[in-house]
Every structure is written in structure tokens, then in C-alpha cells.
Phi, psi and omega in degrees: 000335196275327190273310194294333192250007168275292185295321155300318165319297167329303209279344143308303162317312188296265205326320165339303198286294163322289180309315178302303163335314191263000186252009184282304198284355135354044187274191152284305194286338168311307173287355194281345211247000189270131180229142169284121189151326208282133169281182183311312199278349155282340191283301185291356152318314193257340195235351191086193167307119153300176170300330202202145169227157181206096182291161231201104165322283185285354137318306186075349167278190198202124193247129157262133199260124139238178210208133168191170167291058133008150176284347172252020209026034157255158167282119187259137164260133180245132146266169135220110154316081187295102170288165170322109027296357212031039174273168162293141192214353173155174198220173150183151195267138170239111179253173220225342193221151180305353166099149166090351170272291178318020184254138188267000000 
């Protein structure tokens, strides 16, 4: 039992490590590159796994989430929005914290 919760611990760390990784490399100028027309696989091409995904029902569209650290140290939700074709149908920016905890 002891080996099983040493190896979930790890292999929780690592993703931990991971998830931290991709929201460091994370930019503006990353999302910036996001257009409306770009398919799903262009989109994860430039930006990776989102954070989140939220299909919308009665839409049919799909929102993908990500989350990173800005340069001015606030945290940002970058969205892009998929209509039913899976094109890009809009994108926006949030930031979530008042700026300045997060500067790295």
C-alpha cells in the first residue's frame, strides 16, 4: 500500500509539474495567433490541450479554456469558442486577479 500511494503521489506531481509547465509558456502573443476560421487542430497546434472544455447544447458550439500568467502578473482565462464545424467562431481574454501576485 505504501509503494501504491508513493507512486500516486508521483505520477500526481509530475502532472502538477506539467500543468505549471504549459501555463508558464503560456502568452498573449501565443493567443494572439488564434483567428476566426482555424480549426480545432490548428488551434491545439499553437496552444496545446486546453485547460477545460464546455460544449454549449443548444449551440452546438464549444468553448476551450486556458489559464496563464501575463506579463504584468495577472492571471488570465484566454477562451476560443468552436462553432458546430469546429472553426473558431471567437476568442476572449479575462484576467482574473487584480495583477502583480502572479509576476514571475
Amino acid at each position: 500500500m505504501t509503494r501504491f500511494l508513493a507512486i500516486l503521489t508521483a505520477c500526481l506531481l509530475a502532472q502538477a509539474c506539467a500543468s505549471h509547465a504549459e501555463s508558464q509558456r503560456r502568452n498573449d502573443a501565443m493567443f494572439d495567433r488564434i483567428q476566426p476560421g482555424m480549426t480545432r487542430e490548428e488551434v491545439r497546434g499553437i496552444t496545446g490541450a486546453p485547460d477545460n472544455s464546455v460544449p454549449f447544447a443548444l449551440s452546438g458550439n464549444t468553448s476551450w479554456g486556458y489559464y496563464y500568467w501575463d506579463q504584468f502578473g495577472y492571471y488570465v482565462e484566454f477562451s476560443v469558442t468552436f462553432a458546430p464545424d469546429g472553426q473558431v467562431l471567437s476568442k476572449t481574454y479575462r484576467r482574473v486577479n487584480d495583477g502583480g501576485e502572479g509576476k514571475h
